[in-house]
C-alpha positions in Angstrom: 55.3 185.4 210.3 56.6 187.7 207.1 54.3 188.8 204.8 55.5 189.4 201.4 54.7 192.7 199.5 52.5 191.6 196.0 53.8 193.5 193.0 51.8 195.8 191.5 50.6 195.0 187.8 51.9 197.5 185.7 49.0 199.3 184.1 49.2 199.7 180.2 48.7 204.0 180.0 48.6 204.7 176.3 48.9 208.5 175.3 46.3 210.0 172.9 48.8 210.0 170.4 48.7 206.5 170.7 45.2 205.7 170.9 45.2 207.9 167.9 47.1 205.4 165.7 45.2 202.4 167.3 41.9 203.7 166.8 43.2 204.1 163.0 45.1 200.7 163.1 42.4 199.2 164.2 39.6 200.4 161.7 42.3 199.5 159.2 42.9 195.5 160.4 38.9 195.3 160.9 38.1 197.0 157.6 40.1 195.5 155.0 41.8 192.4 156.5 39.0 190.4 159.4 35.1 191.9 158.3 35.5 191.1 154.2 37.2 187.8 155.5 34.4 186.8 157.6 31.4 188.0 155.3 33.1 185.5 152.8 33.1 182.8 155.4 29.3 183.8 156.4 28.3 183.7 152.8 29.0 179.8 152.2 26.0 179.2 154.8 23.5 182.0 153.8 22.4 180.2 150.7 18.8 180.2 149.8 16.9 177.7 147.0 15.1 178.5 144.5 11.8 178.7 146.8 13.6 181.0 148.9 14.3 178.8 152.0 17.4 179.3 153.5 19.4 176.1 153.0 22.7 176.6 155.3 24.5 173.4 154.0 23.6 173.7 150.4 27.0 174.5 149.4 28.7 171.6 150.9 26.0 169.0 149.6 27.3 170.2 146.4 30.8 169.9 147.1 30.8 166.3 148.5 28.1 165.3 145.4 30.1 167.7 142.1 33.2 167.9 140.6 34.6 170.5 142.9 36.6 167.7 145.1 38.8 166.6 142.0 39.6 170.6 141.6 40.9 170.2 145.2 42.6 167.2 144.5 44.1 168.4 141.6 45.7 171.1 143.4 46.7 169.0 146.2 48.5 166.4 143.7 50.0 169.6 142.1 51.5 170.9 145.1 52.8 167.4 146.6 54.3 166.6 142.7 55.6 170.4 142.9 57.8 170.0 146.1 59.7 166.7 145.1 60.5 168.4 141.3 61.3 171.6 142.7 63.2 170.2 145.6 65.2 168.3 143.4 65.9 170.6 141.0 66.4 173.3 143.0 69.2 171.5 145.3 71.0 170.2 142.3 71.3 173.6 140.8 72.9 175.4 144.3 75.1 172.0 144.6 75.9 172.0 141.2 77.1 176.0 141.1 78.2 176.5 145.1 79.4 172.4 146.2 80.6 170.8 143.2 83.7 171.8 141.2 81.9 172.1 137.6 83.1 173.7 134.7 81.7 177.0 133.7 80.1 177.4 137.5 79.8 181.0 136.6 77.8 180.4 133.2 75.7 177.6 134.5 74.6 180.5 137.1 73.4 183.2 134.5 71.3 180.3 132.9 70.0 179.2 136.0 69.1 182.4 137.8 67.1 183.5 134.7 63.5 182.8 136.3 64.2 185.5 139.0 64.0 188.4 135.9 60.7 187.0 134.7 58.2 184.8 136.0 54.2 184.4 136.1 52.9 184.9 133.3 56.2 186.0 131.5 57.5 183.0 132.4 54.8 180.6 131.1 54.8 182.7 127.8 58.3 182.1 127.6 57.5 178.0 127.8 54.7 178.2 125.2 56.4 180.0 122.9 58.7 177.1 122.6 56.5 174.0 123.7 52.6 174.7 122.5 51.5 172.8 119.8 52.7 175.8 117.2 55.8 176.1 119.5 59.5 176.0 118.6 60.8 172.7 120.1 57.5 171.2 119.2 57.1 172.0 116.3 60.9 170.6 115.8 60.2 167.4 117.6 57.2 166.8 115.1 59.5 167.0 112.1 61.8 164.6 113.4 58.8 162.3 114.7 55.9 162.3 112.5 53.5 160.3 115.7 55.1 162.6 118.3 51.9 164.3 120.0 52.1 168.1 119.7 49.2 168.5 122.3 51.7 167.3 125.1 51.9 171.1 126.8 48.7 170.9 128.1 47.4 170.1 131.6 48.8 168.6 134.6 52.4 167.3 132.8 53.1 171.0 131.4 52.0 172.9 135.1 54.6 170.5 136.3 57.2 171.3 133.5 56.8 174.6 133.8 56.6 175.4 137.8 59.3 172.9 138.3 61.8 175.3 136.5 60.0 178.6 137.8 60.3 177.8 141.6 63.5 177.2 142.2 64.7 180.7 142.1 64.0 180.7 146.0 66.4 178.0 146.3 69.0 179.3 144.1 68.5 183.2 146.4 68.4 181.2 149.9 69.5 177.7 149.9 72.8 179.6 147.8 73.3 181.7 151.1 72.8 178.9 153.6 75.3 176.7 151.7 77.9 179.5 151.2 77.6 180.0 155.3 79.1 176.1 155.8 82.1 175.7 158.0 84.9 174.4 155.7 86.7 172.5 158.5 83.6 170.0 159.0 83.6 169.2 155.6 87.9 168.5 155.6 87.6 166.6 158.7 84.8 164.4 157.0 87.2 163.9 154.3 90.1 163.4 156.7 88.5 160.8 157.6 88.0 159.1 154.3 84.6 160.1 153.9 83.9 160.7 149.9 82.3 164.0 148.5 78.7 162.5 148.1 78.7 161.1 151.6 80.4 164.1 152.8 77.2 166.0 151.3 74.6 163.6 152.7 76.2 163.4 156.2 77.8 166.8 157.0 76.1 169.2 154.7 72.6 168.6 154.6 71.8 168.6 157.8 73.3 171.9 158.2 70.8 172.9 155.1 67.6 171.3 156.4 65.9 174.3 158.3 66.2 176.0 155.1 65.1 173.2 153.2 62.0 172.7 155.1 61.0 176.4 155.1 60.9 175.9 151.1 59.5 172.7 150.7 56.7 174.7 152.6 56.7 177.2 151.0 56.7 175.3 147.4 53.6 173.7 148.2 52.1 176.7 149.3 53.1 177.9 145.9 51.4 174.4 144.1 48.6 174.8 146.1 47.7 178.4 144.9 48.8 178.3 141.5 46.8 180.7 139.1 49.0 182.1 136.1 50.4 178.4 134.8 47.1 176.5 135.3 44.9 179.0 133.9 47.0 179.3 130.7 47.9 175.5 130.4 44.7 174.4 130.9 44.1 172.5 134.1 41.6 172.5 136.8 43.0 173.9 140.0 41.5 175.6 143.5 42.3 179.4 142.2 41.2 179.5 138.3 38.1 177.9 139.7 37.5 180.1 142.1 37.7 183.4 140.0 35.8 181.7 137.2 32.9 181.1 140.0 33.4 184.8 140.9 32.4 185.9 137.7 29.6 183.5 137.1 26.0 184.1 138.0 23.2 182.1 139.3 21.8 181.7 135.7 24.9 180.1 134.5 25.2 177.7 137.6 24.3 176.6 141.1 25.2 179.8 143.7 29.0 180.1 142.1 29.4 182.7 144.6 29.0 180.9 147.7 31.4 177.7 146.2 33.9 179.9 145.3 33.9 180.9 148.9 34.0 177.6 150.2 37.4 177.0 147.9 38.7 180.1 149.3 38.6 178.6 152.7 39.4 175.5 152.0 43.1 176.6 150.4 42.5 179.0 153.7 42.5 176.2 156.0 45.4 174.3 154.3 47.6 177.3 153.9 47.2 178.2 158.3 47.9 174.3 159.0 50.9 174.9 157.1 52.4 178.2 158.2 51.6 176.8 161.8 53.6 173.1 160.8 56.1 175.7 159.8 56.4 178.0 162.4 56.5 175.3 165.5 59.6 173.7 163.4 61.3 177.2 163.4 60.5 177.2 167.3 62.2 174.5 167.8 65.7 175.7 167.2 68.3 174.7 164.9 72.2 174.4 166.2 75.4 172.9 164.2 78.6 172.8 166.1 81.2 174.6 164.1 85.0 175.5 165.0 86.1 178.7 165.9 87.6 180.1 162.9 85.3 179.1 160.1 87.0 178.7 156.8 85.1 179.2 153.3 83.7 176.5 152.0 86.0 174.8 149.2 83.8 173.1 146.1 84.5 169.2 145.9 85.6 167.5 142.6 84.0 164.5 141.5 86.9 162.1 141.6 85.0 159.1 139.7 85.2 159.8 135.8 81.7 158.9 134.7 79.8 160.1 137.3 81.6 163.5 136.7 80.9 163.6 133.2 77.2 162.5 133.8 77.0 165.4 136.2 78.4 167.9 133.8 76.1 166.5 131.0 72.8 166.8 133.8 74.4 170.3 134.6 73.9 171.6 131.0 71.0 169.9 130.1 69.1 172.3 133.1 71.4 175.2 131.5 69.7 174.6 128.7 66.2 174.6 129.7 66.4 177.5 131.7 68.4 179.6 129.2 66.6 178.8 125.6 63.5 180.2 126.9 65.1 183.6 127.8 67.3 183.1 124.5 64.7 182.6 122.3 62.0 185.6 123.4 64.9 188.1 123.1 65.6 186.9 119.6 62.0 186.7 118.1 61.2 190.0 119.8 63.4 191.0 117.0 61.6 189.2 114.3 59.0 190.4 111.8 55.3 189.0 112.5 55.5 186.6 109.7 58.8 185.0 111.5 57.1 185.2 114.9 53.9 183.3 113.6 55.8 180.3 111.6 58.7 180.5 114.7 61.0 180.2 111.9 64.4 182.8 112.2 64.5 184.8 109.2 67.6 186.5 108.8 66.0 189.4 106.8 63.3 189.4 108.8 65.3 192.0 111.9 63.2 194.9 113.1 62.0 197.0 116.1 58.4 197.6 115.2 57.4 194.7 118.6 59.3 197.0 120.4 58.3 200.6 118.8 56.2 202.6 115.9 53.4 200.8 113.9 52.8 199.8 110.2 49.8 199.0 108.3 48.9 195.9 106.6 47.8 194.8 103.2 44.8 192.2 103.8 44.1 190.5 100.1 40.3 188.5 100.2 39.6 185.6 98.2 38.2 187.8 95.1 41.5 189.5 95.2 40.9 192.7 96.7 43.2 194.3 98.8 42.6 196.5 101.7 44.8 198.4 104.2 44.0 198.0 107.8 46.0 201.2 109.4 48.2 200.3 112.4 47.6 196.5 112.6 51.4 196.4 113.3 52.2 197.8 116.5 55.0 197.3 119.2 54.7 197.7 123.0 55.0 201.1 123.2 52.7 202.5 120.1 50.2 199.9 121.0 47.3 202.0 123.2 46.0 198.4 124.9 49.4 197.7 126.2 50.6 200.8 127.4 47.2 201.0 129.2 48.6 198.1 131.0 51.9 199.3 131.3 50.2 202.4 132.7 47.9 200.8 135.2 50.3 198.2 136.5 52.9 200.7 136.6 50.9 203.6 138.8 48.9 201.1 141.2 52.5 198.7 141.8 54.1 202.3 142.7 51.2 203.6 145.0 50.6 200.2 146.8 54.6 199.8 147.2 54.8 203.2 148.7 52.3 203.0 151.3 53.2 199.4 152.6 56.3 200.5 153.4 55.0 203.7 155.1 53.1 201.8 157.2 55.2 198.9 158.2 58.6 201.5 158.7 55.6 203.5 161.0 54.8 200.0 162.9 58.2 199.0 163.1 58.9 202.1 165.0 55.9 201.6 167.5 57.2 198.0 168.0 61.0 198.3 168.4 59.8 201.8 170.9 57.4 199.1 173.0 60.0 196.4 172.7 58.9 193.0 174.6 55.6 194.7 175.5 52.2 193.3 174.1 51.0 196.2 172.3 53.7 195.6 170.2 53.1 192.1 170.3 49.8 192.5 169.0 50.5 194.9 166.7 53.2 192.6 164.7 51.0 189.5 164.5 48.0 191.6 163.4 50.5 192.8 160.3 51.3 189.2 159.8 47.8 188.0 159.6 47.3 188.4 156.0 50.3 185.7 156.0 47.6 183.4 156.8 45.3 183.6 154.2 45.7 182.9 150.3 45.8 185.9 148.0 43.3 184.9 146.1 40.7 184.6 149.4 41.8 188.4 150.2 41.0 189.1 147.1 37.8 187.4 146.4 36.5 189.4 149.9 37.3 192.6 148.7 35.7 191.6 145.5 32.4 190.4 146.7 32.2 192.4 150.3 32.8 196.0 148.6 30.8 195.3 145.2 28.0 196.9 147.5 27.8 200.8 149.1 29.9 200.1 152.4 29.2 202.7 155.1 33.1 203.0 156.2 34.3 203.9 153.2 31.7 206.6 152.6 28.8 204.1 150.8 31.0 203.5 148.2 31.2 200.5 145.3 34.9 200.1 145.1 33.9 197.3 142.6 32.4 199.6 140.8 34.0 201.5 137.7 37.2 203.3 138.5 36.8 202.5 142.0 38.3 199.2 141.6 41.5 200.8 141.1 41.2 201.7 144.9 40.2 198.4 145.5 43.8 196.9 144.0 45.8 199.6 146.0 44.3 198.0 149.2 43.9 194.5 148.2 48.0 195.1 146.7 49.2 196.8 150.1 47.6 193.9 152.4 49.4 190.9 150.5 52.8 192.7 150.7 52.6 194.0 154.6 53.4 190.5 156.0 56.8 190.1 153.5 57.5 193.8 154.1 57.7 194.0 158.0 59.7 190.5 158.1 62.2 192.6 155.8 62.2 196.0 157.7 61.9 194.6 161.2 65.6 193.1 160.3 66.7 196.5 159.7 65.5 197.7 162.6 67.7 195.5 164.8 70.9 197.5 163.7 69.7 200.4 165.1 72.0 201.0 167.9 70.2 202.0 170.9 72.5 204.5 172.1 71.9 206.7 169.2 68.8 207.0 170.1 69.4 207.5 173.8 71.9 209.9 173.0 69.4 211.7 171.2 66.8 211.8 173.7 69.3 213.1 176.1 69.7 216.3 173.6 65.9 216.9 174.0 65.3 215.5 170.6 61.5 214.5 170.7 60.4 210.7 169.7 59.8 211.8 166.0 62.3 214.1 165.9 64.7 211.1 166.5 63.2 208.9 164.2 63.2 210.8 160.8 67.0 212.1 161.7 68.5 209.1 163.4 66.6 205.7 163.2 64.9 206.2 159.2 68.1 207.4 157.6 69.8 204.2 158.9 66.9 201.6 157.9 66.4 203.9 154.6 68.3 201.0 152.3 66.5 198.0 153.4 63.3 200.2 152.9 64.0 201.2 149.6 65.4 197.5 148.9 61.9 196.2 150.3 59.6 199.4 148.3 61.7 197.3 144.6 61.1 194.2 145.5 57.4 194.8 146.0 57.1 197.0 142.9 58.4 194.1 141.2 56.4 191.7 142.4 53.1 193.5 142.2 53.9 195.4 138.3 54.2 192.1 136.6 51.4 190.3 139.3 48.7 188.0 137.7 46.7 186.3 140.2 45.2 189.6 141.6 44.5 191.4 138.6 42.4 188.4 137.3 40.2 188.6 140.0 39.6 192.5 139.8 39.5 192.0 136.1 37.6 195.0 134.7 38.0 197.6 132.0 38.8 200.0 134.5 41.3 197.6 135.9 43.2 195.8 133.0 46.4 195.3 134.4 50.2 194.4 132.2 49.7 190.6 133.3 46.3 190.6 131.9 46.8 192.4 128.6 49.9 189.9 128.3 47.5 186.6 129.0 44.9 188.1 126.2 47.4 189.7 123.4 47.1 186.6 120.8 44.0 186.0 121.6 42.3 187.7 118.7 45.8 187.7 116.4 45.8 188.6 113.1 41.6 188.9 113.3 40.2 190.6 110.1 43.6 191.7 109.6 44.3 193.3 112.8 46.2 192.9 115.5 48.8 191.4 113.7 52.4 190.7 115.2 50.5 190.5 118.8 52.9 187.1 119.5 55.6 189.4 118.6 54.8 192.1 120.8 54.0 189.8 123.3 57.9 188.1 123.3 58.8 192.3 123.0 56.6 192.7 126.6 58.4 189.8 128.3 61.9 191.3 127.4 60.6 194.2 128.9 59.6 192.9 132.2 62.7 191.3 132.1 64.8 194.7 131.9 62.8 196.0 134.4 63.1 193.3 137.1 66.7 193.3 136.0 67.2 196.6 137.1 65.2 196.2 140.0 67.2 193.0 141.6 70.6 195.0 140.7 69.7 197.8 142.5 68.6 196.0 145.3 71.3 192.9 145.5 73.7 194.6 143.5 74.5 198.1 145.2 71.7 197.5 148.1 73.7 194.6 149.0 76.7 196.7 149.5 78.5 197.1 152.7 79.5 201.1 153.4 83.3 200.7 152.6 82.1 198.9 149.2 80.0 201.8 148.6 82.5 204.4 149.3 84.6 202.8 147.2 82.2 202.7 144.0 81.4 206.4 144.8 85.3 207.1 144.7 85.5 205.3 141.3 82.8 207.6 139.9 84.5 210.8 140.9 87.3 209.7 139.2 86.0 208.5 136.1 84.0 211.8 135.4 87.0 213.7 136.9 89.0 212.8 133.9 86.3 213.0 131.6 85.8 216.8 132.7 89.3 217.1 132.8 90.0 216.2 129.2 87.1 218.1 127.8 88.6 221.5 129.9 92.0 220.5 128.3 90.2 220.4 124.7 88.5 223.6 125.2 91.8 225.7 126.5 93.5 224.3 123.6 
């Protein structure tokens, strides 16, 4: 009889170093991801009546008996209208640019990429401005139809209109990559074998496209589902605007507001996990296409039938036009004088700068004819104290927050990649991720409601409460962003070759040692490509900054949302519209430079950047040169 020897479990020995960062990791997941998340939860059951009595299922009674299901309904019929539009949009504008042979692929790709410069609240500026009632294109379609309805950019048909067009960037960034990676040679031998372009498309290429497909028809209704900026400002009655209307209700206005706003947070809660998880098993699942060996670059596919090509081209431009008059028209009027910008009439005499800088005053004539002067009433973005304010706060909090998400997911992707395959790092990486499940706008409601109260872990302070807030956006900023941030980084981490590091350690280099001189210097680009793209996401970011709306916490967005609000008042605040197309021009140069730096030369390989660093020499070289030559001469 043999006996076999039982393996010892391997005992988990963490270092005090290590229990060091855990003990701080996890006060940092309990504190400001699971405990404000939960006391929201809690707080939908610990309603009381009038009387006092605790009545635990108050709050849904009042659900199932008031209005609040059609606000759920209208975001579900939002989001399910939202992935069809945008699905069909979006693919048409990759296959129309990256599949089809079209004419003027290149322009038709400026006009179409334009909603990854501006978007939120930029973006459905940018629609008003032409389709409100006082808009351009309205305004245009009521002269040449006297019973056309002006009032039609309101509600559910203009969220639709607008998202449709603002969504697809996603598809035109990642269904653009996944079609570019085709095999050529499947798609010849489909043709080979007399198979047309379109049913070449539907048989061969879209299956290869539908993993990617899938994760954004998902991610679309996520988007529909949580929709704050476009509903808010176009009127209609969906889960988020209702929730941070609730939030700053009382219980003299309405029935607990505070505990159904919960219950809405949890509800988009609930449907955003069932989705990520519906998700996240198809992406278990596996994906495989069978290609040749040598794959050949995909060739675009003409349209051989005459009037379907010509119908394609005509669809083509039409969507080129949509997405480029927008963008066209906001830099134009930023130009304009107030008087142009109010009638959205071009007047060629009209060119100026004062949207952009310096102010003027304004000569306000009453009824009885006097005339007053109301000092500074003309003012452009960056003489206009409100604004810059904005600018200011937006700017310092979107730079702080940035900064320290990527900090501490480069510092977590360290830990991981060092405990590779074990479950500390396991844990460690789905804790990061959790804020993945929830909505922004529940993360931020919690943080709204749990720390408008002295907390004892961060020293009984209200960070509700005056300039604390400001805290209170860095942390609520640098939760949303960790889950996007370590996806991103972890990548970068995987080029890391292990030798390096092994060949340190055998020099006696210690563990941090090796990090800051070998492993960060090599994941530096994608880190600083990850620390833009979260700037530029968070400086121009709506939905947060309305919930933490304050007068300590006025953020760009929200001076953006308000600016015409009050236009022209008593003779103030005059060219506001004007300075408000001058703001989205703005946050378009800024994202501009942003996605350049980070697609444009972060998306370069090494010899491509040696090569633009060569090019530089030499052009300053012969500048130098020639100004040496001028001064010896």
């Amino acid at each position: 009889m043999t006996t076999m020897a039982v393996k010892p479990k391997k005992k988990l020995k963490l270092t005090p170093g290590e229990i060091g960062i855990w003990v701080v990791f996890a006060a940092f997941f309990l504190g400001f991801m699971l405990i404000p998340c939960l006391h929201t939860l809690t707080s939908i059951f610990s309603v009381h009546d009038a009387n006092g009595v605790w009545k635990p299922w108050a709050v849904i009674e009042f659900f199932l008996e008031g209005n609040m299901p059609s606000v759920v309904w209208n975001s579900l019929k939002l989001a399910i209208c939202l992935t069809i539009t945008v699905n069909v949009v979006g693919i048409s504008l990759v296959l129309l640019t990256e599949y089809f042979d079209i004419k003027g692929a290149k322009l038709l790709r400026t006009g179409y990429i334009t909603t990854l410069f501006y978007s939120g609240i930029a973006l459905v500026t940018g629609y008003q401005f032409l389709y409100a009632k006082d808009g351009i294109i309205t305004e245009w379609m009521a002269a040449l139809n006297a019973s056309f309805n002006t009032d039609w950019f309101t509600g559910f048909r203009a969220v639709l209109f607008t998202m449709t067009f603002a969504c697809t960037s996603n598809h035109m960034l990642f269904l653009r990559n996944a079609i570019r990676q085709i095999d050529y040679n499947t798609v010849e031998a489909s043709r080979n074998l007399g198979a047309g372009p379109f049913k070449t498309l539907f048989k061969v290429v879209f299956p290869t496209l539908l993993p990617t497909i899938f994760s954004l028809t998902i991610m679309t209704f996520i988007t529909g589902l949580c929709a704050m900026s476009a509903p808010t400002l176009l009127g209609y009655d969906s889960i988020n605007p209702e929730i941070v209307r609730l939030a700053g209700s009382s219980a003299a206005d309405e029935s607990f507001p505070q505990a159904r706003a919960a219950l809405l947070s949890i509800i988009l809660a609930l449907f955003t996990i069932i989705l990520l998880t519906v998700l996240s098993a198809y992406e278990r699942k596996g994906h495989y296409l069978s290609v040749s060996k040598t794959k050949a670059k995909l060739v675009k596919q003409k349209i051989e039938n005459p009037v379907l090509n010509v119908l394609t081209h005509i669809y083509a431009y039409v969507l080129w036009i949509i997405y480029s008059l927008p963008v066209v028209m906001i830099i134009i009027f930023s130009f304009q004088n107030y008087a142009a910008v109010r009638n959205r009439k071009l007047d060629p005499a009209g060119w100026t700068f004062i949207n952009y800088f310096g102010s003027q005053d304004y000569k306000v004539t009453s009824s009885s004819g006097k005339t007053k002067i109301r000092e500074g009433a003309i003012s452009g973005v960056f003489s206009n104290d409100k604004t810059l304010g904005g600018i200011s706060t937006s700017f310092i909090l979107a730079l702080i927050a940035a900064a320290i998400t990527c900090i501490i997911v480069v510092l977590a992707c360290n830990y991981i990649f060092k405990h590779k395959n074990e479950k500390r790092s396991i844990v460690m990486e789905y804790l990061l991720l959790f804020p993945w499940l929830l909505p922004t706008i529940l993360i931020c409601y919690s943080y709204r409601t749990f720390f408008n109260d002295n907390v004892w872990y961060v020293f009984n302070q209200n960070l509700y409460y005056g300039a604390n807030v400001r805290i209170l956006m860095v942390l609520a900023y640098t939760v949303v962003r960790l889950p996007f941030s370590l996806r991103m980084i972890k990548a970068a981490f995987y080029a890391i070759d292990e030798e390096l590091e092994d060949a340190a350690r055998n020099l006696g280099s210690s563990s941090w040692y090796t990090f800051l001189k070998v492993k960060l210097p090599i994941v530096l680009p994608s880190v600083l490509a990850v620390f833009a793209l979260n700037f530029n996401y968070l400086f121009t970011e709506y939905d947060m900054g309305a919930t933490f709306a304050s007068s300590y916490g006025t953020t760009y967005a929200m001076i953006l949302q308000s600016m015409t609000q009050d236009e022209g008042l008593y003779g103030y605040n005059v060219n506001a519209s004007g300075r408000r197309c001058a703001s989205t021009v703005f946050i378009m140069i800024v994202s501009g430079i942003i996605l350049y730096l980070v697609y444009g030369v972060g998306g370069r390989d090494i010899s491509e950047r040696i090569e633009a660093r060569e090019k530089r020499k030499a052009f300053f070289g012969k500048i130098f040169h020639k100004k040496a030559k001028e001064q010896t001469a």
